[in-house]
N, C-alpha and C positions, 0 to 999 in steps of 0.2 A: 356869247362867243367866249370860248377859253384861251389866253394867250397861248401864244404856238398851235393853237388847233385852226384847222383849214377846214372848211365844210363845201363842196360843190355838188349840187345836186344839179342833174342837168336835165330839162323839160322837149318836149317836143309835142308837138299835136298832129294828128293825124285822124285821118275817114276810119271807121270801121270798115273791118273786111275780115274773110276767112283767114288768113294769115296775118298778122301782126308781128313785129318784129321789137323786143326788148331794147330797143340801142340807147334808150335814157332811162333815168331814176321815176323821173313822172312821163308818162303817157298821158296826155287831154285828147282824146278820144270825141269825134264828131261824128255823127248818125249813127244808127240802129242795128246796123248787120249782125248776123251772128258772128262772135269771134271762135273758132275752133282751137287754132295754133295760136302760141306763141312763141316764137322763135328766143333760143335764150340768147343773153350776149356768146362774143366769142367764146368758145372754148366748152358751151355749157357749165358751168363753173358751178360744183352743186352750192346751195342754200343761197343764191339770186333772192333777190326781190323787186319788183317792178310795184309801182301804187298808177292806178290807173284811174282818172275821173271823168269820168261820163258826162258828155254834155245832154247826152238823151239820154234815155232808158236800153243801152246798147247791152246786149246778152252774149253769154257764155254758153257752149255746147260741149258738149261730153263726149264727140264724136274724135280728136285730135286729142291732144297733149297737156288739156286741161282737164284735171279731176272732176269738176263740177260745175254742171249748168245752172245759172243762174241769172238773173235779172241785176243787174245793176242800177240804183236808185240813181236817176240824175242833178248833178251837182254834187255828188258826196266822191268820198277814194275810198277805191280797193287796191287792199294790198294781195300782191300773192307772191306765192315763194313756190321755187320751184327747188324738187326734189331730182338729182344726177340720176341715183341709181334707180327713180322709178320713170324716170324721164316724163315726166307731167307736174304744171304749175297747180297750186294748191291755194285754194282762196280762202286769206281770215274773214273768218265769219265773224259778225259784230252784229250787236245787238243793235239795231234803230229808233 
């Protein structure tokens, strides 16, 4: 921590579902649904990022607002960043 600097990251956990909603820094994510949407904070406010960690093997679908399906490995974080002008979150890809 840097004098004068403030860091508040805020956490929430929540069920998998078709829609999920950004309203914290970390998402802890519980069971397996597929997630479609995710809803950005207010405003959509472009270059967001949300880090989401998987307590299962909870999946991404390409069908909504996210660029790319994918499996999420459980116990680890994804990040993703979402893009205003194309209106869909975008997941860094990291090597395992």
């Amino acid at each position: 921590m840097f004098q004068g600097y403030v860091s508040k990251r805020s956490e929430r956990v929540l069920a998998s579902a078709a829609t999920i909603t950004a309203d914290a820094d970390v998402l802890v994510i519980t069971g397996t649904a597929a997630i479609a949407n995710i809803i950005p904070k207010v405003g959509g406010i472009a270059n967001q990022e949300v880090t989401i960690i998987s307590l299962g093997a909870a999946t991404t679908v390409a069908t909504g607002n996210i660029a790319v399906a994918l499996t999420m490995v459980a116990n680890r974080a994804q990040k993703f960043v979402y893009s205003k002008s194309q209106g869909k979150w975008y997941p860094q890809i990291a090597a395992v």
